[in-house]
MDTraj code that builds the backbone (N, CA, C; nanometers):
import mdtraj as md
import numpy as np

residues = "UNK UNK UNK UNK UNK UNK UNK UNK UNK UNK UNK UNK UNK UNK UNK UNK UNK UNK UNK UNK UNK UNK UNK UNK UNK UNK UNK UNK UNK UNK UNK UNK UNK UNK UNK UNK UNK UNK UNK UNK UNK UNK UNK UNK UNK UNK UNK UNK UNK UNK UNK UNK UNK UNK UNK UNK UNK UNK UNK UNK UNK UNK UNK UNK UNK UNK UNK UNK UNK UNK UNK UNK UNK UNK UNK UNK UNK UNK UNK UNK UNK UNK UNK UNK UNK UNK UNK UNK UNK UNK UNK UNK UNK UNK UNK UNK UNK UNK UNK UNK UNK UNK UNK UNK UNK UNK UNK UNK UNK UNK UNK UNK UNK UNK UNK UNK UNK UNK UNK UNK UNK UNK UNK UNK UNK UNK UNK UNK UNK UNK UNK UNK UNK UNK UNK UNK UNK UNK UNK UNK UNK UNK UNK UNK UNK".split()
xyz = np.array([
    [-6.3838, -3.5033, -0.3656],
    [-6.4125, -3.4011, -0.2700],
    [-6.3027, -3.3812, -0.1666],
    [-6.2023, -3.4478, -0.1242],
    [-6.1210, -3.4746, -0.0346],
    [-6.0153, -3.3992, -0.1029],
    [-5.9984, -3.3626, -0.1778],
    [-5.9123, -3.2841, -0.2592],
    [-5.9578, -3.1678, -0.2327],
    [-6.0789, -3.0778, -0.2769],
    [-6.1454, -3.0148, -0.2231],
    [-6.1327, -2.9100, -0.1065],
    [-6.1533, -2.9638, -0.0166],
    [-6.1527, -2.9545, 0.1486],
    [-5.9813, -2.9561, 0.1767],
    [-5.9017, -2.9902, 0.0933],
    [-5.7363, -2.9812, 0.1592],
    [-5.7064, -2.8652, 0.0924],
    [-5.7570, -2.8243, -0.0626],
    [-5.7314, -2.6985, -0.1102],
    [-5.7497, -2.5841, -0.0078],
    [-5.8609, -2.6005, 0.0233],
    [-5.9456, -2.4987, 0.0843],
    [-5.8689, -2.4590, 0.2712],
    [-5.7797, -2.5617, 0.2955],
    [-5.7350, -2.5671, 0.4448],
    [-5.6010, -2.4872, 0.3839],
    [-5.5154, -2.5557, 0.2872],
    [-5.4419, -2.5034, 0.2322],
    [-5.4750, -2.2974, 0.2053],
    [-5.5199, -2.3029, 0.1612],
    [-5.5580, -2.1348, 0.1032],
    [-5.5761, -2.0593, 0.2696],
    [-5.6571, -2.1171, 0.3315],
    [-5.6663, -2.0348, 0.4967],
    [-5.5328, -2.0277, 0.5574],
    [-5.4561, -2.1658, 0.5388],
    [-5.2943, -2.0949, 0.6257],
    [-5.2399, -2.0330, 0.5461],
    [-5.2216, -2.0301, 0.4133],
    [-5.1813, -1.9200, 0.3170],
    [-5.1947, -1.7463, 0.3675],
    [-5.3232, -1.7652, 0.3825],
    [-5.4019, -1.6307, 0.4402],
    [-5.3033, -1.5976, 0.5543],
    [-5.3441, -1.7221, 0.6553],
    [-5.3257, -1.6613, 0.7931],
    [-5.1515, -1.6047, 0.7998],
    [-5.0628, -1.6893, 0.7037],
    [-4.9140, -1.7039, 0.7116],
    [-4.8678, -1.5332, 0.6455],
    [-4.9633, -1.4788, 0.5794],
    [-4.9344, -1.3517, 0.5136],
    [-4.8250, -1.2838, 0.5917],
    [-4.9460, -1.2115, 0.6972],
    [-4.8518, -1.1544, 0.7868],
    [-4.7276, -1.1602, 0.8152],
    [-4.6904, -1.2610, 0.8336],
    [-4.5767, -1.3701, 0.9208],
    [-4.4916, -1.3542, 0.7792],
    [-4.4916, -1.3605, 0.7082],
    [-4.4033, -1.3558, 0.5236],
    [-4.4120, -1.1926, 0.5435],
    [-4.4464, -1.1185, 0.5056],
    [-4.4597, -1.0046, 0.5183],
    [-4.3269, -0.9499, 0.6504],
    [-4.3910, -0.9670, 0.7626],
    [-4.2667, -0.9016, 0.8724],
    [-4.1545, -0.9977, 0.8218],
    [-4.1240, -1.1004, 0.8365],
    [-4.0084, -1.1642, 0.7998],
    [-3.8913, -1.1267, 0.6450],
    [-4.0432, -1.0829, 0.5723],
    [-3.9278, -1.0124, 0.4284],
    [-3.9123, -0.8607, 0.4491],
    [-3.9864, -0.7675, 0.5366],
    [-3.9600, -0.6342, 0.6323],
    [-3.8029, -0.6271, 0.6935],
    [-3.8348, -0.7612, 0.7878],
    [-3.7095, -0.7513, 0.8861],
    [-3.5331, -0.8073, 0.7616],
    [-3.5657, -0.8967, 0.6571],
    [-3.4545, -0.9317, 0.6119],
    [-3.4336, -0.7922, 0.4988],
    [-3.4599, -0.7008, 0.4524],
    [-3.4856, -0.5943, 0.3506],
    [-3.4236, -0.5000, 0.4590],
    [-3.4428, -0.4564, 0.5999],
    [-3.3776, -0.3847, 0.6523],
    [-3.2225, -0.4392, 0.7007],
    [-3.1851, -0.5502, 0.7513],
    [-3.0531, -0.6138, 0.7844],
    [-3.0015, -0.5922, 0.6551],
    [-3.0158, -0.6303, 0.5622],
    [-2.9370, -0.6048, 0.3575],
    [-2.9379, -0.4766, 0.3260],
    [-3.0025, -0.3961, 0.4062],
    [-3.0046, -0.2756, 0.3411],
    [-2.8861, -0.1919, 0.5098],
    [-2.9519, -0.2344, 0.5922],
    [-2.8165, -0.1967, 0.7195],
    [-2.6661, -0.2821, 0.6800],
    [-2.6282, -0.4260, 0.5859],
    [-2.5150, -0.4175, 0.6602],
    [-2.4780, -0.3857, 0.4382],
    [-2.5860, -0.2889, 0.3492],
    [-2.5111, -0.2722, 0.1788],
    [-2.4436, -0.1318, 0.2981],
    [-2.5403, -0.0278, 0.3548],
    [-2.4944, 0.0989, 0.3814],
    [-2.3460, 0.0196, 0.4482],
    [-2.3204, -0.0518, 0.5927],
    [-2.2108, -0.0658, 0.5988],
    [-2.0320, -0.1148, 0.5329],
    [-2.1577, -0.1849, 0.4339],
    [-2.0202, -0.1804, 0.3018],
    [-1.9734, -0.0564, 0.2551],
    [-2.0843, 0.0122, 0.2151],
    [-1.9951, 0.1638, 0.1805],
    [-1.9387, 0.2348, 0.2462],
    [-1.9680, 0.2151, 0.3614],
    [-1.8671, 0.3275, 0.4749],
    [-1.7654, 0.2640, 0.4432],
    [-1.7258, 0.1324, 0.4324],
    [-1.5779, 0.0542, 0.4309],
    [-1.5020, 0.1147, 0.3214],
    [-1.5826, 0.0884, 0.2623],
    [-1.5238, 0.1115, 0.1196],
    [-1.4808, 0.2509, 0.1119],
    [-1.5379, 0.3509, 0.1178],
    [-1.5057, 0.5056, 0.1478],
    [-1.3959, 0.4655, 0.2314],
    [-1.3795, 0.4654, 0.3330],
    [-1.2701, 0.4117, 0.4080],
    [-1.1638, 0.3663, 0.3752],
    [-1.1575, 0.2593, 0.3186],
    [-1.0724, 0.2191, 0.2386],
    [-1.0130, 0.2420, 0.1443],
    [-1.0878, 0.3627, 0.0420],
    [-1.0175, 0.4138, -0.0617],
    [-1.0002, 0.5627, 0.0160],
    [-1.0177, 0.6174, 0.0990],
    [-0.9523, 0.7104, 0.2142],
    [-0.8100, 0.6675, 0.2372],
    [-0.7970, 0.5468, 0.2944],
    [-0.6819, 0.5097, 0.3140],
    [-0.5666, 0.4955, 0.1884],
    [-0.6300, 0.4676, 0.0618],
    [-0.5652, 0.4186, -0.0325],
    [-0.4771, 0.5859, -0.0589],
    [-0.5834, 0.7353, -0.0626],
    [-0.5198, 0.8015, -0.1020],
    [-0.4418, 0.8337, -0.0021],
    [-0.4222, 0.8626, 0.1131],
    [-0.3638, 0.8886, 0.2237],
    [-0.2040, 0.8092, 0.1907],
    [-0.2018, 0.6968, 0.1693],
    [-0.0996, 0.5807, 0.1600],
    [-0.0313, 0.6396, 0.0208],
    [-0.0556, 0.6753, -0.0733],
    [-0.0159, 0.7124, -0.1840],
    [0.0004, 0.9056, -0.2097],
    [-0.0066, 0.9602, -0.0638],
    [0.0432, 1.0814, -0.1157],
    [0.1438, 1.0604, 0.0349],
    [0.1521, 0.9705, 0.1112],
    [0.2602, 0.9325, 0.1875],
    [0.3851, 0.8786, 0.1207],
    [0.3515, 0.7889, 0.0252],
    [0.4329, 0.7349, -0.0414],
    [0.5156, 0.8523, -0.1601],
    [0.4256, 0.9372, -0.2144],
    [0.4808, 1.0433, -0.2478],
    [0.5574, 1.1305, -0.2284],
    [0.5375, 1.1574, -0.0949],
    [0.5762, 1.2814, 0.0062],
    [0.7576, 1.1609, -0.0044],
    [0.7810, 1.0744, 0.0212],
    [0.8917, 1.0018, 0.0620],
    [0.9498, 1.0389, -0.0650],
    [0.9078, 0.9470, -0.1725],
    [0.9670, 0.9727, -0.3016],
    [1.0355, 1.0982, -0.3304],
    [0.9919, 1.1946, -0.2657],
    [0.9935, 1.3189, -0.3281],
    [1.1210, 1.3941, -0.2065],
    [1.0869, 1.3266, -0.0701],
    [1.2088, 1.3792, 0.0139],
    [1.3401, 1.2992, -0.0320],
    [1.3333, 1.2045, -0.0040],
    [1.4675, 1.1010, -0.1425],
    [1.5049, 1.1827, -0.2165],
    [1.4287, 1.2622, -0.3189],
    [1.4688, 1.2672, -0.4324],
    [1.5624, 1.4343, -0.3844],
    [1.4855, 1.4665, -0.3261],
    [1.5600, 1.6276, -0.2487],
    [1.7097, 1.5483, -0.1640],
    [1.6540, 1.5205, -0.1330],
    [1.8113, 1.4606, -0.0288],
    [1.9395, 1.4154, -0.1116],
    [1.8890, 1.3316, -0.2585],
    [1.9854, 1.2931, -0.3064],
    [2.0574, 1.4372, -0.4123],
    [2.0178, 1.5216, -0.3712],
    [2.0184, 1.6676, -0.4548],
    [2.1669, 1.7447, -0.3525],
    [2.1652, 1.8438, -0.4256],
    [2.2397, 1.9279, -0.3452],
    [2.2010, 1.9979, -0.2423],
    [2.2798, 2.0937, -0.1240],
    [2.2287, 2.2062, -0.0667],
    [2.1476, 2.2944, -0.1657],
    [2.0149, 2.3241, -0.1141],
    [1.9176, 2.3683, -0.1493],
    [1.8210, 2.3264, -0.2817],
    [1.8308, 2.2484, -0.2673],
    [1.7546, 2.1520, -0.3530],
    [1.5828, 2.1298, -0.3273],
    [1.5238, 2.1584, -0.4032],
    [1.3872, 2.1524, -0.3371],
    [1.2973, 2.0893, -0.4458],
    [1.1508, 2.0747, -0.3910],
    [1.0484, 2.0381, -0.4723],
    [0.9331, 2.0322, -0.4180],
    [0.8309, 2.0576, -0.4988],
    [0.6985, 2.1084, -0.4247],
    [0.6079, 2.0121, -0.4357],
    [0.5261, 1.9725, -0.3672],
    [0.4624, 1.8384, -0.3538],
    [0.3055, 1.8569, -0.3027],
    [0.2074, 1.8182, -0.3463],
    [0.0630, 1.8623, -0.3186],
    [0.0263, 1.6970, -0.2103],
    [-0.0271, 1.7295, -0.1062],
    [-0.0472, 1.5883, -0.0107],
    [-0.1882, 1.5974, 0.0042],
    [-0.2410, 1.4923, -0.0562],
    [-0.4035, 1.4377, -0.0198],
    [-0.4435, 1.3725, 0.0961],
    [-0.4991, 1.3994, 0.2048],
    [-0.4703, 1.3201, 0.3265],
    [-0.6217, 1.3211, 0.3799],
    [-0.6891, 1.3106, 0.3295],
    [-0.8560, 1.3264, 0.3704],
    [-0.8523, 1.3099, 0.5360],
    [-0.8399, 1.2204, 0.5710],
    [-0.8847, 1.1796, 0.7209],
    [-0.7524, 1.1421, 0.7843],
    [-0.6133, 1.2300, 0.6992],
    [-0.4771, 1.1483, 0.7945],
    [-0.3890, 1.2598, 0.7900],
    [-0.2829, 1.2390, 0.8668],
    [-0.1501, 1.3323, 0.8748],
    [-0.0490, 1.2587, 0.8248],
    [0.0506, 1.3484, 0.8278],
    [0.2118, 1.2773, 0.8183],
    [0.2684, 1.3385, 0.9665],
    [0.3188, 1.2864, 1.0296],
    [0.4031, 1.3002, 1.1600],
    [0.5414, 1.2682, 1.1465],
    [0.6717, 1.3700, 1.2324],
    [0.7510, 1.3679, 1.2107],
    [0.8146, 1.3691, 1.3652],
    [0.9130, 1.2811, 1.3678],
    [1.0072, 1.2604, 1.4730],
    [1.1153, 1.2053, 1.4310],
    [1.2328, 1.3242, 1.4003],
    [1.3378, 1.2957, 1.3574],
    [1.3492, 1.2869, 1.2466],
    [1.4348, 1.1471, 1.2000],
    [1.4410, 1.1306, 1.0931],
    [1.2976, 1.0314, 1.0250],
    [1.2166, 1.0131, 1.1630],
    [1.1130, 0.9147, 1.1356],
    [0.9887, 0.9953, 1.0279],
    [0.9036, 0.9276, 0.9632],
    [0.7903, 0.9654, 0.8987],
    [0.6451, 0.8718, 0.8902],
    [0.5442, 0.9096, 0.9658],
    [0.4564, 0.8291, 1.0376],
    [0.3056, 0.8669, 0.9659],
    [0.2543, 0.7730, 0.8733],
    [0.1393, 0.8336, 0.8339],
    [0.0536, 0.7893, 0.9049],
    [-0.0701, 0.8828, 0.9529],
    [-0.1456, 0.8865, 1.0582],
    [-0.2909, 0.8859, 0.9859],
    [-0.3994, 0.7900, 0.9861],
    [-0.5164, 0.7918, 0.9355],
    [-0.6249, 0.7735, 1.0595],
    [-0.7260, 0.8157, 1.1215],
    [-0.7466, 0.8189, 1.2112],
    [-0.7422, 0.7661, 1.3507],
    [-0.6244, 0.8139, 1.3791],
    [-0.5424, 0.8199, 1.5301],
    [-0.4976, 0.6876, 1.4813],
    [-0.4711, 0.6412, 1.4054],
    [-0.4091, 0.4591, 1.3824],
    [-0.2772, 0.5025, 1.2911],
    [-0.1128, 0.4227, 1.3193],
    [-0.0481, 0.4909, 1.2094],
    [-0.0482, 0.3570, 1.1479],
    [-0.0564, 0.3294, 0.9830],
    [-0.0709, 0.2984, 0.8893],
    [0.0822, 0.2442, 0.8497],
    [0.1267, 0.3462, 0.8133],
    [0.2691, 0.3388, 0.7563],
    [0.3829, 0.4631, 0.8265],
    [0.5083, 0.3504, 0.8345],
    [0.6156, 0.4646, 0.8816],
    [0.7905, 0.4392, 0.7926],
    [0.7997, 0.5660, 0.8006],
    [0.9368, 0.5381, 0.6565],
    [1.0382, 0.5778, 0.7543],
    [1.1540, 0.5437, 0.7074],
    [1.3067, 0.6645, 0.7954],
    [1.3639, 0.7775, 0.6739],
    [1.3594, 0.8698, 0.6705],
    [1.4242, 0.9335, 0.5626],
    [1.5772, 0.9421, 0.5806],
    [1.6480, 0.9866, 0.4775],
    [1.7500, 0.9885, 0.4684],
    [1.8025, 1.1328, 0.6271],
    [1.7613, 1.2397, 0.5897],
    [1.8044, 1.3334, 0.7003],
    [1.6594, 1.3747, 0.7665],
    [1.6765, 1.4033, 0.8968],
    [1.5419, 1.4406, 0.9845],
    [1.4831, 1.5522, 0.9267],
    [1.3508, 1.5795, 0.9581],
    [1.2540, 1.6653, 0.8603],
    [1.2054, 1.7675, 0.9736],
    [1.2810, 1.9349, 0.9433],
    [1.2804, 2.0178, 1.0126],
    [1.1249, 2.1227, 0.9799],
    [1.0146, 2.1447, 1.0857],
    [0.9017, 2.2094, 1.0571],
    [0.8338, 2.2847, 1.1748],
    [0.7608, 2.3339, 1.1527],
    [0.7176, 2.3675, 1.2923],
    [0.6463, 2.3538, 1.3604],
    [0.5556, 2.2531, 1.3699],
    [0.4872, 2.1300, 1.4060],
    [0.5201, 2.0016, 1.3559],
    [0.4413, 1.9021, 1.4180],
    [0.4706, 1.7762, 1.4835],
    [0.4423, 1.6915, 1.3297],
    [0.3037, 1.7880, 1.3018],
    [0.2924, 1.6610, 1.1346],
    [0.1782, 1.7584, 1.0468],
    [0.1779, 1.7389, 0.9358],
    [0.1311, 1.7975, 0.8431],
    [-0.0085, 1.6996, 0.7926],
    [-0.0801, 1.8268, 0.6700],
    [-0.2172, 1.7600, 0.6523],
    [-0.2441, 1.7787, 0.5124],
    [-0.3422, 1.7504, 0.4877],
    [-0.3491, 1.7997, 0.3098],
    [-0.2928, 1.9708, 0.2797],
    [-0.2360, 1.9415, 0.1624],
    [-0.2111, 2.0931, 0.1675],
    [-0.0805, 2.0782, 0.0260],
    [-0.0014, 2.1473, 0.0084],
    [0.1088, 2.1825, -0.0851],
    [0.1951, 2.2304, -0.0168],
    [0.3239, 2.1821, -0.0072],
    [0.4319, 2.1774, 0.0708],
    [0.5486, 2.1473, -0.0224],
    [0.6359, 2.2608, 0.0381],
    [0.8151, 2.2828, -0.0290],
    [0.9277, 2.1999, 0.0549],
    [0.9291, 2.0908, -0.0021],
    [1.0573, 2.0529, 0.0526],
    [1.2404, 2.0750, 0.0401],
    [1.3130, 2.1201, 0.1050],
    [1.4313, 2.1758, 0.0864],
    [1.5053, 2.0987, 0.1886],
    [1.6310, 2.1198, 0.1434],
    [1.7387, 2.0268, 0.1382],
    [1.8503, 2.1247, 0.2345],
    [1.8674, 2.1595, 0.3307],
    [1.9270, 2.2771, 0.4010],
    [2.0823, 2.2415, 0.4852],
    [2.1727, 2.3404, 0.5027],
    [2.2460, 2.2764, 0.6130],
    [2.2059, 2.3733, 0.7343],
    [2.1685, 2.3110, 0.8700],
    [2.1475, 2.3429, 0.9684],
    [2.2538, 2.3741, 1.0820],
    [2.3751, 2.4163, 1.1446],
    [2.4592, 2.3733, 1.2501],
    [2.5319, 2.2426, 1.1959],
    [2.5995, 2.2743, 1.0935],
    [2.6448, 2.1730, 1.0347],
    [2.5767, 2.0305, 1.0130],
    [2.4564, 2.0232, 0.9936],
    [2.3980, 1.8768, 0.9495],
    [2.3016, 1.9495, 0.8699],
    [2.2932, 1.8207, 0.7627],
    [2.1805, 1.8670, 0.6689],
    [2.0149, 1.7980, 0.7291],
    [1.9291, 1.9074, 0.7004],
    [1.7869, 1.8636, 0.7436],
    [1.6803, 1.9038, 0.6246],
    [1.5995, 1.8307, 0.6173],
    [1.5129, 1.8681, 0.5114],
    [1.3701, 1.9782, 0.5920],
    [1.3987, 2.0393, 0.5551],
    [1.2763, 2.1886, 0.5278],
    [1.1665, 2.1360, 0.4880],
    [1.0868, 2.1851, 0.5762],
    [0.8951, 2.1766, 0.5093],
    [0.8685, 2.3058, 0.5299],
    [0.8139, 2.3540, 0.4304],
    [0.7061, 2.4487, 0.4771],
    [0.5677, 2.4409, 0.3939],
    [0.5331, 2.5207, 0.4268],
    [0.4353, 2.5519, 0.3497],
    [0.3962, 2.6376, 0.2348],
    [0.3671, 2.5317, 0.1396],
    [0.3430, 2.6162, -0.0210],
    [0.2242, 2.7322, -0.0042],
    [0.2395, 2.8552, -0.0219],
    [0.1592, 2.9716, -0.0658],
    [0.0793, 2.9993, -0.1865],
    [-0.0400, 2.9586, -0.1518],
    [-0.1275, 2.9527, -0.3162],
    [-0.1616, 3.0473, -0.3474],
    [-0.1420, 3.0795, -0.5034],
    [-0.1808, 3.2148, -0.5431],
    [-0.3046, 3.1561, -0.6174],
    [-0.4333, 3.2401, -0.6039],
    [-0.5791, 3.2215, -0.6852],
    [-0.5649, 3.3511, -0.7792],
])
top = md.Topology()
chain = top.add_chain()
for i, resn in enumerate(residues, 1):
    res = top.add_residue(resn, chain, resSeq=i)
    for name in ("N", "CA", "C"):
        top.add_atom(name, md.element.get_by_symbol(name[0]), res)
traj = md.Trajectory(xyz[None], top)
C-alpha cells in the first residue's frame, strides 16, 4: 500500500507542475524562435555584404583593366549594391554598406563623375585625358527596354 499512496502524491505534483512545464516550454519556443528570426536577418546581411564586396571588387577589376588600355578605352559594368555605394575621392575607391566602409582600393588614375559615389545601376567606364592627366570617366549606362 505504501507504494500506492507515493504513486498517487506523485500524479498530484505532476498535475499541479503542468502549468509551470507549459509556460516554461511557451517562454523557451519564443527566445528559439526570436534569436532563428535573428539569424536570418544576419545572414541576409551577410550575403548583402557578400554581393556588395563582389561587384566592388568588379567595378576595380574592370577600372584596371580600362586604365591599362589606351585613351578612350572603356567598358561597361552592371554594380549590385543592395544596401551600399561605391565612393570616390580621388584616386581613392570606398565601398560603403550601411554608413560602414567595408572595403577601400587606390586605382590607378582618379575617377572623374558627378557625384561623390555611385549605387546599383550599369555604368561606362572610360579612360580620358583631362588637362593633361588621364582620369577615368563614370557615367552612367542608358538602358534601352
Amino acid at each position: 500500500m505504501p507504494f500506492q499512496n507515493s504513486l498517487a502524491f506523485e500524479e498530484s505534483r505532476g498535475t499541479e507542475a503542468l502549468p509551470v512545464v507549459l509556460l516554461i516550454s511557451c517562454v523557451l519556443a519564443a527566445s528559439t524562435l526570436a534569436m532563428g528570426l535573428n539569424n536570418l536577418d544576419r545572414i541576409k546581411s551577410i550575403r548583402e555584404r557578400q554581393r556588395c564586396a563582389a561587384s566592388f571588387n568588379n567595378f576595380i577589376e574592370h577600372a584596371k583593366l580600362v586604365s591599362l588600355g589606351s585613351e578612350g578605352s572603356t567598358r561597361t559594368i552592371d554594380l549590385d549594391l543592395p544596401n551600399g555605394k561605391i565612393s570616390f575621392q580621388g584616386r581613392i575607391a570606398k565601398l560603403i554598406v550601411n554608413e560602414e566602409v567595408i572595403k577601400s582600393e587606390i586605382l590607378p588614375f582618379p575617377v572623374h563623375f558627378d557625384i561623390q559615389s555611385i549605387e546599383s545601376g550599369s555604368y561606362i567606364i572610360e579612360l580620358a585625358r583631362v588637362k593633361d592627366k588621364f582620369e577615368l570617366l563614370l557615367t552612367k549606362a542608358v538602358e534601352i527596354e
